[in-house]
BAVODREN-166747 format. One record per residue (C-alpha): residue in one letter; x, y, z. Coordinates in pm, whole numbers, padded with zeros to 5 digits, always signed. Example, Ala and Ser with C-alpha at 12.3 -4.5 7.8 and 13.67 -1.06 7.14 Angstrom:
BEGIN
{'A',{+01230,-00450,+00780}}
{'S',{+01367,-00106,+00714}}
% end
This chain:
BEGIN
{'X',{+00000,+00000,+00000}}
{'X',{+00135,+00351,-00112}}
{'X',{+00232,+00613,+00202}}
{'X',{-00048,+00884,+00235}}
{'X',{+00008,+01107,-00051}}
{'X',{+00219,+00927,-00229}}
{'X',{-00012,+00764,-00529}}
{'X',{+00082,+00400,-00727}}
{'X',{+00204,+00681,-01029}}
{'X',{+00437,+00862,-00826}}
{'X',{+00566,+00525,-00688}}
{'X',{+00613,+00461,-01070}}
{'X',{+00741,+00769,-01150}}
{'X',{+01033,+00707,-00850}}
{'X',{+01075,+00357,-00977}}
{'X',{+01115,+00496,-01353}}
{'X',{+01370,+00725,-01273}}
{'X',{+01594,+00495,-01041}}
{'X',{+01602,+00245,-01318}}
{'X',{+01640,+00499,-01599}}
{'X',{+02034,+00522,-01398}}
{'X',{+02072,+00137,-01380}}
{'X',{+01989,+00094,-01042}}
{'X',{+01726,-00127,-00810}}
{'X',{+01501,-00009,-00538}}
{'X',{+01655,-00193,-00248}}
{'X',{+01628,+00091,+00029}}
{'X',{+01293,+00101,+00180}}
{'X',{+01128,+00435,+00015}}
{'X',{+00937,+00581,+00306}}
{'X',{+01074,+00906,+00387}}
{'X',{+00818,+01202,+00326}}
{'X',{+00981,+01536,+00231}}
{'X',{+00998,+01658,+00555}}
{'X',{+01193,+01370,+00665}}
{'X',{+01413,+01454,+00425}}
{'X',{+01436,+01818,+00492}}
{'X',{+01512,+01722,+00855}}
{'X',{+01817,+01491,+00815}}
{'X',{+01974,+01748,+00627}}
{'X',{+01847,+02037,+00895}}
{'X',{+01953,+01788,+01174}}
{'X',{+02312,+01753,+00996}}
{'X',{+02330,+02139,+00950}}
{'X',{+02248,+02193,+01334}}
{'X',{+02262,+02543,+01468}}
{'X',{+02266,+02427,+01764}}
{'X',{+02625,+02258,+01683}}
{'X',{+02838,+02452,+01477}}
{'X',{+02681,+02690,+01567}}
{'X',{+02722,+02730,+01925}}
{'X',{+03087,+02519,+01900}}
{'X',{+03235,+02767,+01659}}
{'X',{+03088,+03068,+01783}}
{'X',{+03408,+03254,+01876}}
{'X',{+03481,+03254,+01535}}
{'X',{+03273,+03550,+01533}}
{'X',{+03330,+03728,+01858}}
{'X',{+03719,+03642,+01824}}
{'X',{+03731,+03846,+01463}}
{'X',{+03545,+04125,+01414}}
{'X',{+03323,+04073,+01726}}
{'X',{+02899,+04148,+01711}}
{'X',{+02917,+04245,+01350}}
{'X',{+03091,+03877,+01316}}
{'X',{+02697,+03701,+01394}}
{'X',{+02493,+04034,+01288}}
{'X',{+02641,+04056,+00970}}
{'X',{+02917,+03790,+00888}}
{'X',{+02663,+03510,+00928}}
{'X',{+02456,+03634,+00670}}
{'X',{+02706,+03645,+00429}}
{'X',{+02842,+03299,+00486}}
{'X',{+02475,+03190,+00462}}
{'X',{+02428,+03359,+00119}}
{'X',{+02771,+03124,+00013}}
{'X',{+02625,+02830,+00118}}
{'X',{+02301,+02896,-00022}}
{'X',{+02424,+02941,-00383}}
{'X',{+02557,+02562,-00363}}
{'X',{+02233,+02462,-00240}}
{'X',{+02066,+02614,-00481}}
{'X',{+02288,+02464,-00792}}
{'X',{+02268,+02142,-00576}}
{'X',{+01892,+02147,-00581}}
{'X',{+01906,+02214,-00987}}
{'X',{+02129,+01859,-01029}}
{'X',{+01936,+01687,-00757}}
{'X',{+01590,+01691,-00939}}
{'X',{+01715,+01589,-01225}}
{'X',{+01935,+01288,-01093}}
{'X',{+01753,+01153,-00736}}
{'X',{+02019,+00860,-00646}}
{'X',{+02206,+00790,-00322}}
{'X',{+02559,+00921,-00322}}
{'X',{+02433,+01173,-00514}}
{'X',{+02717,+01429,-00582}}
{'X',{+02913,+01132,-00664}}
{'X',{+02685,+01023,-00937}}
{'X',{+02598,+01352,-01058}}
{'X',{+03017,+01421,-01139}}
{'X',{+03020,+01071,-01310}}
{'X',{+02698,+01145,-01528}}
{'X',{+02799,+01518,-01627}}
{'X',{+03161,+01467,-01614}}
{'X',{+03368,+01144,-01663}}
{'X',{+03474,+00845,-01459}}
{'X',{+03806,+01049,-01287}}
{'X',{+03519,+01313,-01173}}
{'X',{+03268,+01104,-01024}}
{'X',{+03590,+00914,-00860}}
{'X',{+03711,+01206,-00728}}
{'X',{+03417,+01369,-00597}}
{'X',{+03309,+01042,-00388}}
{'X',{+03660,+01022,-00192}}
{'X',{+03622,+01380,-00157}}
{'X',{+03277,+01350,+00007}}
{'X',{+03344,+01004,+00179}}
{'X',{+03656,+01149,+00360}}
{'X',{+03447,+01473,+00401}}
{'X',{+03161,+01313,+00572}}
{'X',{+03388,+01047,+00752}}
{'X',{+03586,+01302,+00891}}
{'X',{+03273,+01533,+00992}}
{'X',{+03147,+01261,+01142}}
{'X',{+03412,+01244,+01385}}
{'X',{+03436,+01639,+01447}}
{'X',{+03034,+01634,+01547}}
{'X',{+03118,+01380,+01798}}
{'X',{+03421,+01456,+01953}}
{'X',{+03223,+01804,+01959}}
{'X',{+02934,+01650,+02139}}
{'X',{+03210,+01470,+02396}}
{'X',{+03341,+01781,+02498}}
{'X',{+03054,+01969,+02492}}
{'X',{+02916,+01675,+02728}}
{'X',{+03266,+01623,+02998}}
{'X',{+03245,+02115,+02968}}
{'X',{+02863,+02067,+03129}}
{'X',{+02810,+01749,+03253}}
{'X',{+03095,+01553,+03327}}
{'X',{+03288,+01750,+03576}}
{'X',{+03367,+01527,+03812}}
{'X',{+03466,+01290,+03539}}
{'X',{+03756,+01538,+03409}}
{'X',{+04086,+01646,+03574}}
{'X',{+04004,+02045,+03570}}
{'X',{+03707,+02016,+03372}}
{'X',{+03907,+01898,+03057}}
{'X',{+03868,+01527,+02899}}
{'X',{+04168,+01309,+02900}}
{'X',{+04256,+01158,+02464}}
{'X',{+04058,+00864,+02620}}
{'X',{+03818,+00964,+02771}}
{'X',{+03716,+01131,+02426}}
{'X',{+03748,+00858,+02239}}
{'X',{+03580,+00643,+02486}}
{'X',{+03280,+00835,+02466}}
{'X',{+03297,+00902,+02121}}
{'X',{+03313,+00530,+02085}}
{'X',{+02971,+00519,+02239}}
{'X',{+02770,+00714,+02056}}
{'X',{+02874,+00603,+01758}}
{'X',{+02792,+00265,+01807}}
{'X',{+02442,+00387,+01935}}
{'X',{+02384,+00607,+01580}}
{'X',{+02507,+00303,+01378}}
{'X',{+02246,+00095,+01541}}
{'X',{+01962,+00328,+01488}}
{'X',{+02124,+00358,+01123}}
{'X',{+02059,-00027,+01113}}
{'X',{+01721,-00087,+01238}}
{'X',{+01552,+00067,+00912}}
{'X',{+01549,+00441,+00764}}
{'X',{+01186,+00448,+00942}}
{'X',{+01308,+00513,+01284}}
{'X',{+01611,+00738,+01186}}
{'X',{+01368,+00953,+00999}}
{'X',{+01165,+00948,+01341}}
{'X',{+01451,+01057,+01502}}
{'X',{+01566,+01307,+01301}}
{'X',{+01209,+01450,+01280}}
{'X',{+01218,+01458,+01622}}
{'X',{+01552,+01594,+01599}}
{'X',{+01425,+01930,+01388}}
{'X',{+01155,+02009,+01633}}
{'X',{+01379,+01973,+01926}}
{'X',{+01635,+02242,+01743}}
{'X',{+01364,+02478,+01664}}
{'X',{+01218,+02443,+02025}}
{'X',{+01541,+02479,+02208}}
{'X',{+01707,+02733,+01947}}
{'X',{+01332,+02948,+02057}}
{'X',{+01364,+02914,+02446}}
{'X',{+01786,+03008,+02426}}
{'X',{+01695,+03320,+02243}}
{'X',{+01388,+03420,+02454}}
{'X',{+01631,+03330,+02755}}
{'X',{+01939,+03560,+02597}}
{'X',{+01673,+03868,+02560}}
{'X',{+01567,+03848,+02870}}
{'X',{+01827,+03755,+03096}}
{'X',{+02092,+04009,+02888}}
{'X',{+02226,+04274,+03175}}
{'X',{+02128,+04542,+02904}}
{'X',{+02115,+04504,+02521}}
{'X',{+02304,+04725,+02298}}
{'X',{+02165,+04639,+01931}}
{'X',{+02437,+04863,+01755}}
{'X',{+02714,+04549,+01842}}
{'X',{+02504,+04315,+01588}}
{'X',{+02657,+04601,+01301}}
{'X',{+02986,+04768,+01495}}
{'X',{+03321,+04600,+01398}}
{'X',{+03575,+04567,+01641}}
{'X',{+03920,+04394,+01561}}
{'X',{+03940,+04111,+01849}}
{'X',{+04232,+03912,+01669}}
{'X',{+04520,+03775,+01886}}
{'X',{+04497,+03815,+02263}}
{'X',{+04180,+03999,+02256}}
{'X',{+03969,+03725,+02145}}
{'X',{+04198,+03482,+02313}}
{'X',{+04412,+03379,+02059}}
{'X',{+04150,+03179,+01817}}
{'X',{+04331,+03387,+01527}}
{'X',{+04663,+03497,+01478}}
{'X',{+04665,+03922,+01533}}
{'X',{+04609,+04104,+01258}}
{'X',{+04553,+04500,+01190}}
{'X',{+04332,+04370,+00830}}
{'X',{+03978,+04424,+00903}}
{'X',{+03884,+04308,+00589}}
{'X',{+04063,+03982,+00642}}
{'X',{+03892,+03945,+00992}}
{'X',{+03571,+03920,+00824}}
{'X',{+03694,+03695,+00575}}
{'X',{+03760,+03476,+00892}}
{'X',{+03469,+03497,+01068}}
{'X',{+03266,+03349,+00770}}
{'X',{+03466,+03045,+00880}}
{'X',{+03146,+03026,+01126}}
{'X',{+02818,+03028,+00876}}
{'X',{+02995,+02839,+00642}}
{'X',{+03174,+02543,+00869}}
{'X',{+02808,+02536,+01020}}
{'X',{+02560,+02523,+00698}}
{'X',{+02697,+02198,+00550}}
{'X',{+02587,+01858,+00547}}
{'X',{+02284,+01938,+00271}}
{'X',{+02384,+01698,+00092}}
{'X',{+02239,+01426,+00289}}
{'X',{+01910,+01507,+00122}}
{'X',{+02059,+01428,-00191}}
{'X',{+02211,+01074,-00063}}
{'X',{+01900,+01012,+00135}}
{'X',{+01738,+01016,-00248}}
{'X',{+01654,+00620,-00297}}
{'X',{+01464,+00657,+00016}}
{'X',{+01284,+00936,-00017}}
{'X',{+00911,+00993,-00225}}
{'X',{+00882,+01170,-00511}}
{'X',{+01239,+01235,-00476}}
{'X',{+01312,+01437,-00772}}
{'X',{+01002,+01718,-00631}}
{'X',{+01108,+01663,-00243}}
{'X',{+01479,+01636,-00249}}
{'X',{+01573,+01972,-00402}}
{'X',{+01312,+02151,-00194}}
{'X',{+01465,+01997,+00136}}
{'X',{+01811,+02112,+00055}}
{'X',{+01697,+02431,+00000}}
{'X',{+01465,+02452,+00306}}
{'X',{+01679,+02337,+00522}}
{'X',{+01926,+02573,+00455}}
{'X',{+01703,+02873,+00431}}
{'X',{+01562,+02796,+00742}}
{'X',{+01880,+02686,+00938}}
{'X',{+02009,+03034,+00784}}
{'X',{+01711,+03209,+00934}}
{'X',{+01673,+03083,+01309}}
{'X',{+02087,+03097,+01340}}
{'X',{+02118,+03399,+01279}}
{'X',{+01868,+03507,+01497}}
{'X',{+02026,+03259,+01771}}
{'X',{+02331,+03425,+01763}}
{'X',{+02240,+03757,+01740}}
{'X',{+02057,+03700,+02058}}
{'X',{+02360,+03569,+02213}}
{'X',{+02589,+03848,+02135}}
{'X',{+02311,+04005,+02263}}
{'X',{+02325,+03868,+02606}}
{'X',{+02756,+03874,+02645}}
{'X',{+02770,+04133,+02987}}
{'X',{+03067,+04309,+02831}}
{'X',{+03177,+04260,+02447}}
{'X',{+03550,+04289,+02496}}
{'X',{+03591,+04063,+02833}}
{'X',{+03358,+03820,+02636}}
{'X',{+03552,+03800,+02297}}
{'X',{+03911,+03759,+02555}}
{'X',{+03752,+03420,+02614}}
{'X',{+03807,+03260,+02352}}
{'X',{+03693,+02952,+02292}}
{'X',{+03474,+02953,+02611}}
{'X',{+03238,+03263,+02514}}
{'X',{+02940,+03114,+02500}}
{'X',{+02909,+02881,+02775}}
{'X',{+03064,+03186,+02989}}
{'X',{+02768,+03446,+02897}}
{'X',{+02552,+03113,+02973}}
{'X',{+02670,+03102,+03352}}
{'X',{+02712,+03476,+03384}}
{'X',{+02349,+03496,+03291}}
{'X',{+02143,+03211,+03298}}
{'X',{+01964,+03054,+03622}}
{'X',{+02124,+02715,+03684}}
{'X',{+01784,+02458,+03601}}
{'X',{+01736,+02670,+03274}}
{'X',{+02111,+02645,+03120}}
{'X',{+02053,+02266,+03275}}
{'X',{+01764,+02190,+03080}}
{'X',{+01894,+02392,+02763}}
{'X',{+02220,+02214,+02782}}
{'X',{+02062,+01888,+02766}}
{'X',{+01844,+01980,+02450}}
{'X',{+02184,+02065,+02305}}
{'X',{+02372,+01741,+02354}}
{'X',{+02072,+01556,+02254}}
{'X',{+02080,+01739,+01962}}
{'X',{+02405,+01741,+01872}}
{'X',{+02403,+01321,+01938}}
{'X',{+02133,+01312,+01634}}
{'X',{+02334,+01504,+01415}}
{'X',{+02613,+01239,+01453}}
{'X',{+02344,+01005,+01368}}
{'X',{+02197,+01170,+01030}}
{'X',{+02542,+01218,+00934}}
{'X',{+02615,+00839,+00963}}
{'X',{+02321,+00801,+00744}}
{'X',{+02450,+01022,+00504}}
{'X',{+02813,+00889,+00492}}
{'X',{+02677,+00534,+00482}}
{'X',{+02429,+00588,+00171}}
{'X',{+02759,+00748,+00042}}
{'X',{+02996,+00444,+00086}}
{'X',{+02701,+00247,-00051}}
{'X',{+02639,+00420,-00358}}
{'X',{+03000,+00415,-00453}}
{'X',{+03032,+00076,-00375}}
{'X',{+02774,-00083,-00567}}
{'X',{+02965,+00077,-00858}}
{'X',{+03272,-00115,-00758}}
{'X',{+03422,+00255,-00615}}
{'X',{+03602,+00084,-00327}}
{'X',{+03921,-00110,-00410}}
{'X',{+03817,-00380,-00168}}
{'X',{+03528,-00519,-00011}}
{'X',{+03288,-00334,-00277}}
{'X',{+03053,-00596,-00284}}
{'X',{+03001,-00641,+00055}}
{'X',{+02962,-00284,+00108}}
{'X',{+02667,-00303,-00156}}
{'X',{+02466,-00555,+00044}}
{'X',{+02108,-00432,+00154}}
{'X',{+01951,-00592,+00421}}
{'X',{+01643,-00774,+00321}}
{'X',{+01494,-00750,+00675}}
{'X',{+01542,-00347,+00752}}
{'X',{+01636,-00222,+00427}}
{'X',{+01959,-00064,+00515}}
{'X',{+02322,-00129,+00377}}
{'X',{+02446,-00237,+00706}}
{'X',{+02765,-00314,+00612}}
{'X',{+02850,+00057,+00530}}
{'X',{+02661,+00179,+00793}}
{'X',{+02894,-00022,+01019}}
{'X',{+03226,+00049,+00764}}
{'X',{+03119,+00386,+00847}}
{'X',{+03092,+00402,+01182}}
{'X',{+03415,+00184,+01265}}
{'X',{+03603,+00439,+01001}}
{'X',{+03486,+00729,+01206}}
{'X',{+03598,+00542,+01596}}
{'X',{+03954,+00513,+01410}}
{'X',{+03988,+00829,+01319}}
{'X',{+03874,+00961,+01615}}
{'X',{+04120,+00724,+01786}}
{'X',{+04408,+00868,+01567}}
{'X',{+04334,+01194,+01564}}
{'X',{+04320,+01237,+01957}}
{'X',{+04674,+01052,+02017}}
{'X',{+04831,+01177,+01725}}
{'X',{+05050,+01533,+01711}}
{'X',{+05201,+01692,+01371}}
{'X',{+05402,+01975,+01464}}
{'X',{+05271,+02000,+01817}}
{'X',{+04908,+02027,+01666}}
{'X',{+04720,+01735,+01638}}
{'X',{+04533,+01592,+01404}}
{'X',{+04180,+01647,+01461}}
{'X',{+04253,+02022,+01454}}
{'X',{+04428,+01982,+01121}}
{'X',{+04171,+01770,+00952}}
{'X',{+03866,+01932,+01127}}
{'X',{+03944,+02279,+00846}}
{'X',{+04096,+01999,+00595}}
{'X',{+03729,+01863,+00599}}
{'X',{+03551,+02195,+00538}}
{'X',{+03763,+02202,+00173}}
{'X',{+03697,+01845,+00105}}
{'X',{+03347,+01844,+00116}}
{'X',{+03238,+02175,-00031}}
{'X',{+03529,+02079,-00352}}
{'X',{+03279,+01774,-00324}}
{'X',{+03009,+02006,-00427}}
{'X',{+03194,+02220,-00674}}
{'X',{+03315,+01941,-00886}}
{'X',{+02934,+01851,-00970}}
{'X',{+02818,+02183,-00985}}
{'X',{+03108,+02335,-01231}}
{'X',{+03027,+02007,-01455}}
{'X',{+02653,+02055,-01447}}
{'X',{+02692,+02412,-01555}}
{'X',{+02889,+02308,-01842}}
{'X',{+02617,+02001,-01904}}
{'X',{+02307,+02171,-01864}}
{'X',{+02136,+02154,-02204}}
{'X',{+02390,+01932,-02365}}
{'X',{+02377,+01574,-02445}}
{'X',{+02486,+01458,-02124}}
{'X',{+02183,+01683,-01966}}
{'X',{+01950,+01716,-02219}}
{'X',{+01629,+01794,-01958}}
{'X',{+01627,+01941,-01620}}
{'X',{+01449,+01785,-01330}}
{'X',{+01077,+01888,-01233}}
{'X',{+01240,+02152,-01027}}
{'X',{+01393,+02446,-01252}}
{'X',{+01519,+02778,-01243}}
{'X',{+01592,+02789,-01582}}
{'X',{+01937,+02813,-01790}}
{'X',{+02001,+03174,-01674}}
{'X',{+01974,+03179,-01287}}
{'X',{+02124,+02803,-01270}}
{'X',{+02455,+02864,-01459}}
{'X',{+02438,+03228,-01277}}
{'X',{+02428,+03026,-00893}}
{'X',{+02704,+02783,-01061}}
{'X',{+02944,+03089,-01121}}
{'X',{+02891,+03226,-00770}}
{'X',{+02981,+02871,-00618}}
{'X',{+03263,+02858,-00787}}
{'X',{+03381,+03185,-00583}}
{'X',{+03234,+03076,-00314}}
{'X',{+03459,+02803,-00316}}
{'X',{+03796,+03025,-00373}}
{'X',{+03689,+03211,-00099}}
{'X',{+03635,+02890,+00169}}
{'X',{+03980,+02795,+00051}}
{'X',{+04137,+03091,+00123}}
{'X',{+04013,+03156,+00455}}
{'X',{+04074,+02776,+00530}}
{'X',{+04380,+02778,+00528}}
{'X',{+04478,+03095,+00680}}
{'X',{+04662,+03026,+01021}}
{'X',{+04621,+02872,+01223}}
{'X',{+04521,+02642,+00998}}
{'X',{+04767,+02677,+00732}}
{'X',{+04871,+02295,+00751}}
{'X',{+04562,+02290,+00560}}
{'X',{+04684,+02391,+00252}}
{'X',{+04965,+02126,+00241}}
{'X',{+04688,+01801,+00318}}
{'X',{+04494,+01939,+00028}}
{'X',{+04787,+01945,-00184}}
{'X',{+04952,+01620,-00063}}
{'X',{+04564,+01493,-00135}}
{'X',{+04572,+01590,-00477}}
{'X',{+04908,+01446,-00526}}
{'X',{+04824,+01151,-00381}}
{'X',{+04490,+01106,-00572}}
{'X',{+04680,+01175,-00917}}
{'X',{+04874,+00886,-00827}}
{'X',{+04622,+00634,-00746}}
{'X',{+04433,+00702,-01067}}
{'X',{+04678,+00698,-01298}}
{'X',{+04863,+00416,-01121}}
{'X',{+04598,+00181,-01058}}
{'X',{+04158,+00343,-01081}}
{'X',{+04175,+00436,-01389}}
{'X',{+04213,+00053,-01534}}
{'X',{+03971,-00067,-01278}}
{'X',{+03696,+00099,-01227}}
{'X',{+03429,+00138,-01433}}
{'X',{+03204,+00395,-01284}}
{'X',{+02797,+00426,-01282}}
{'X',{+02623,+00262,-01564}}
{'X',{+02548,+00421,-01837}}
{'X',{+02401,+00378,-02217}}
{'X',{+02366,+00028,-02335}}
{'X',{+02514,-00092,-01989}}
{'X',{+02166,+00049,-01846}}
{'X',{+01946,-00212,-02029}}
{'X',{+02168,-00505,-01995}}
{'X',{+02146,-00429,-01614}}
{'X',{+01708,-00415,-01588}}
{'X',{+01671,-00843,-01496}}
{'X',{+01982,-00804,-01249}}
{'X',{+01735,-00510,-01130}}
{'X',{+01420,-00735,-01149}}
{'X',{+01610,-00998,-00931}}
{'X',{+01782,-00732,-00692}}
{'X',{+01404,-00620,-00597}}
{'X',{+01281,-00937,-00511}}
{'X',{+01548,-01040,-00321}}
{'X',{+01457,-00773,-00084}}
{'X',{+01141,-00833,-00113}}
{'X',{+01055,-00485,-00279}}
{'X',{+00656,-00478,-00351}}
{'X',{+00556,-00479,-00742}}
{'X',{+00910,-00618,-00791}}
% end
């Protein structure tokens, strides 16, 4: 029986499509298009990045950081969501970016894109939950800690946790992850609501002009997040290093496509919604907590620490209680839509043979939940090592998670690029002869493509800018390293997503691929 709403033609229509790319309906489509707007919104998470990188604001240019440097950073990451949305309607698979670079580029692109985006949201993965960890020993594990700070164990020991607890929701069928992460978006919108009525009224006096007044807090006046600098105009440049770091993960919509109905109307609407809305409420969150900081300058010379400072200078102790709990709960679900998303990616690419081992087993969908539990699990055990490594591991005195945490930001918005420069090249050609039921024509398509592009130049300046300069040497020894792999050894193996005559040769492998899962109407 078809979902309410969702008639036996658009059930068609969904089937249609995934076979018109060569591939079967083995995930259980079930998600309605506000599940999918909510895995991506829970991913996104003002209430994570958000609140964990907020001295990236106060610490460069202070109020006008959050009153106006959010908005710009939004506007960035709303032009790739916008070209995202174009290629997403018109090509609804899991792993989508990957696929898209394959179908409007060439094998090397669609290669490259998916270890961009798999180390991306592997790595992400791990920075959301070692966030969560601290965020959890800072407010509720003080008598855990040695002077409030986690031990490289106790991180990972935690981290390990959690992890295993999102990869077995991940398992048990997208049903109850999309009731969690539905839950998820209502719990971020309810707790974002009560922090900001709580910063309004509890603020010792509000001064609206700091949401527009520059200040330069670089070096020892915003306790030493950046390097000092007398360049205003490179401060702000920095503090976009907020919006943007915190309005990613959109693309989960987009690998959450095999699951979702009417996926080629839904999915580009979600990734737009979710980042218009996420957009939206953040700023407004973090205006309200600039807001509420007793005194601008002693509040940017704490770093790191701003926010949960202005929380005990102002808050009464049950409220910041119950609001800190809302927080960790929500950051735990983002972990656990992102291991959705990385495992739909690590499926897609390996039922295309994109893994040099174990593809096949890392194709395998559960008949009895309708998951690929195997990735979900490759996932999650990728994530506890890196984690592992990146806690008890020092380059240069710095480890690694700090390192790869900025590396990741490149990695997965080139992820989007690659896909987006191609389809603006594609778009009307052979290899893209018809857009997707959701258009905004030639002009304003191509016109969002060219502003990603500089979007992009711009998140890989200001990534790499110290202190995170080591940045610019993992990208490079990435590229250098990719180059070789291909050429050495991918290029003569694999094949990449199906395509032409390979299509129609694959339809009773389809046929058979169905049943086994026991797909209805197979």
């Amino acid at each position: 029986m078809a979902a309410p709403g969702y008639s036996e033609g658009d059930k068609k229509e969904d089937l249609k499509v995934l076979h018109g790319m060569g591939y079967a309906q083995e995930l259980s489509r079930s998600m309605s298009r506000f599940s999918n707007f909510a895995i991506s919104f829970s991913i996104i998470c003002i209430l994570s990045g958000g609140i964990n990188s907020f001295a990236q604001a106060t610490s460069s240019i202070g109020g006008a950081g959050a009153g106006i440097g959010w908005i710009v950073g939004c506007m960035v990451s709303g032009f790739f969501a916008l070209a995202m949305a174009q290629i997403a309607s018109a090509f609804p698979t899991a792993g989508g970016l990957y696929h898209w670079a394959s179908i409007l580029g060439n094998r090397f692109t669609g290669w490259l894109t998916a270890w961009l985006n798999l180390l991306g949201l592997i790595t992400v993965l791990g920075a959301i939950n070692i966030g969560t960890s601290l965020f959890f020993y800072g407010t509720f594990g003080a008598g855990l800690t040695t002077d409030g700070v986690a031990s490289p164990a106790q991180v990972v020991g935690f981290v390990a946790i959690i992890t295993v607890l999102q990869a077995l929701f991940n398992h048990f069928g997208i049903k109850l992850t999309a009731m969690l992460t539905d839950a998820s978006g209502f719990l971020i919108l309810g707790a974002t609501a009560v922090l900001i009525v709580a910063c309004l009224v509890f603020a010792p006096a509000i001064d609206i002009t700091r949401l527009w007044t520059f200040t330069n807090y670089s070096g020892d006046a915003g306790g030493g997040v950046f390097p000092q600098s007398d360049s205003m105009t490179y401060l702000f440049l920095l503090c976009l290093l907020l919006p943007v770091y915190t309005i990613t993960g959109y693309d989960a919509s987009a690998h959450t496509s095999e699951e979702t109905l009417r996926a080629a109307h839904s999915v580009p609407r979600a990734i737009v919604s979710s980042v218009l809305w996420s957009s939206l409420i953040g700023w407004v969150m973090l205006c309200a907590i600039v807001l509420a900081i007793p005194d601008m300058a002693a509040g940017a010379k704490q770093g790191w620490a701003v926010f949960f400072e202005t929380m005990n200078a102002i808050l009464p102790g049950w409220l910041k209680t119950l609001l800190y709990l809302a927080i960790l709960i929500s950051q735990f679900l983002c972990g656990l839509a992102t291991v959705t998303s990385a495992s739909r990616m690590l499926f897609a690419f390996s039922r295309d043979g994109g893994m040099p081992v174990g593809s096949a087993g890392l194709a395998k969908v559960s008949p009895t939940w309708r998951t690929p539990v195997n990735a979900i699990w490759t996932a999650a055990i990728l994530e506890i090592i890196y984690v592992f490594l990146a806690q008890f591991i020092s380059i240069g005195g710095t480890n690694i998670y700090t390192i790869v945490v900025n590396s990741t930001l490149v990695f997965l918005f080139l992820s989007f690029t690659i896909p987006i420069a191609l389809g603006m090249m594609a778009f009307g050609t052979a290899k893209w002869p018809n857009p997707g039921p959701w258009n905004l024509g030639a002009g304003l398509f191509k016109l969002f493509c060219i502003l990603s592009v500089i979007g992009m130049a711009i998140i890989f300046y200001i990534a790499i800018q110290p202190p995170n300069d080591k940045v610019l040497y993992i990208t490079l020894g990435f590229i250098v390293l990719t180059a070789v792999l291909w050429f050495g050894f991918e290029n003569r193996r694999f094949q990449g997503p199906p395509i032409g005559d390979q299509i129609a040769k694959r339809q009773a492998a389809i046929k058979a691929a169905e049943i086994a899962v026991g797909e209805a109407g197979a």
